[in-house]
C-alpha positions in Angstrom: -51.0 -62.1 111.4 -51.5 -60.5 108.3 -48.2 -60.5 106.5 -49.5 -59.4 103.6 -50.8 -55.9 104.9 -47.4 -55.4 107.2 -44.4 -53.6 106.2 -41.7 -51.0 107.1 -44.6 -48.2 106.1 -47.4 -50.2 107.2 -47.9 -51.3 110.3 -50.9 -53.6 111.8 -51.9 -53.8 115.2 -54.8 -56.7 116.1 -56.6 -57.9 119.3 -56.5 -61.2 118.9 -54.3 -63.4 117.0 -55.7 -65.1 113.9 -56.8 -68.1 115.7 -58.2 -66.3 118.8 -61.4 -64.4 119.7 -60.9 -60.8 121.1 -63.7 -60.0 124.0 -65.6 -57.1 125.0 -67.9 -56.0 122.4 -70.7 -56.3 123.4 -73.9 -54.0 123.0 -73.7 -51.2 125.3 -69.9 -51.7 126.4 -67.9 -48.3 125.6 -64.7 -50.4 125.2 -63.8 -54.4 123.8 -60.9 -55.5 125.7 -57.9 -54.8 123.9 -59.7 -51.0 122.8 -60.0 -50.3 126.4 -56.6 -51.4 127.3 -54.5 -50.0 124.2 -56.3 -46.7 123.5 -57.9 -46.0 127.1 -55.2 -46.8 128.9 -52.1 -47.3 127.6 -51.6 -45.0 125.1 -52.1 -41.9 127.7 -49.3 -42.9 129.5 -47.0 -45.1 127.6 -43.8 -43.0 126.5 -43.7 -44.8 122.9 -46.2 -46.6 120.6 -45.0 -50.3 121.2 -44.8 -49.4 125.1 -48.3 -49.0 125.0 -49.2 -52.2 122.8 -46.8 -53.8 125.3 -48.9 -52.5 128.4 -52.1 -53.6 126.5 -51.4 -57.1 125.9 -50.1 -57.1 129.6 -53.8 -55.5 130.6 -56.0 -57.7 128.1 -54.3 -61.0 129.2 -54.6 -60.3 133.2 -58.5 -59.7 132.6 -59.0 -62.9 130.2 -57.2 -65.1 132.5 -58.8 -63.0 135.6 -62.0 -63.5 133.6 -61.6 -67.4 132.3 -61.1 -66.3 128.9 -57.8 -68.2 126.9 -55.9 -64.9 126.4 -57.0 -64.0 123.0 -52.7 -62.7 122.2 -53.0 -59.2 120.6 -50.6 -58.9 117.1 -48.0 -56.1 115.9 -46.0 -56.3 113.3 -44.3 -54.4 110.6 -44.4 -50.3 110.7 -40.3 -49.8 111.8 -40.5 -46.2 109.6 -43.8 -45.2 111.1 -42.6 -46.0 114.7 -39.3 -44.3 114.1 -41.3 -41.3 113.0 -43.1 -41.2 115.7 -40.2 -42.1 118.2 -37.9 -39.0 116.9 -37.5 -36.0 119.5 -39.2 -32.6 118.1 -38.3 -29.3 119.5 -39.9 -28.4 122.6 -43.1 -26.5 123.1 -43.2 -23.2 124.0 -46.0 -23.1 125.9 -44.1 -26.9 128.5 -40.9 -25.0 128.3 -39.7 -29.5 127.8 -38.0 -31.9 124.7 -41.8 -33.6 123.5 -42.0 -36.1 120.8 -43.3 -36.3 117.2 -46.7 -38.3 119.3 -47.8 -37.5 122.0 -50.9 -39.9 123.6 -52.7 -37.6 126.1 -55.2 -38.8 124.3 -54.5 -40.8 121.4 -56.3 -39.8 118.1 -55.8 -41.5 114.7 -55.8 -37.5 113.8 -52.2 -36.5 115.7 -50.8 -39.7 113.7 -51.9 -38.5 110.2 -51.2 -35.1 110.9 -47.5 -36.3 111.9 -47.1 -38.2 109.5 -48.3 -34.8 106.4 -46.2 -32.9 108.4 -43.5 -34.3 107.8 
């Protein structure tokens, strides 16, 4: 699962493992599989970044096997500083009066990571 890309600072996150097909894109479909689970539905609810990609894989591999499919086994690796970035408490908002975190996925866009990440 591409070793050679992961790293502390890097981290790589795949729908399939290197020997399986992902499913779901297909013209017309809004979502694959593994899109639709991890950044539809688990990242607006998940509390951290790996709780989602753990409710993903969960979600993909009920609807291959629900489906027929071999579960196509969705990959992370690497990333432990961006994760602990993103995991780290920030002071509260003013306007939830609650502790929040550096991410927040209601909804998930590649934007509040990179903007994080700058801020930082």
């Amino acid at each position: 699962m591409c070793p050679r890309l992961a790293d502390r600072r890097t981290l790589v996150i795949t729908a399939a493992a290197a020997n399986r097909p992902s499913f779901g894109c297909e013209d017309g479909a809004t979502w694959t599989y593994f899109g639709d689970a991890f950044f539809n539905r688990a990242l607006r609810t998940a509390p951290s970044l790996e709780a989602a990609f753990d409710q993903a894989r969960r979600l993909v591999t009920a609807r291959e096997k629900r489906e027929g499919f071999e579960p196509s086994n969705p990959q992370i690796a690497g990333g432990s500083e961006l994760l602990a970035l993103l995991a780290r408490p920030k002071a509260a908002k003013a306007d939830t009066g609650r502790a929040g975190f550096a991410f927040v996925p209601k909804p998930w866009r590649v934007e509040q990571v990179a903007k994080a990440i700058k801020g930082r």
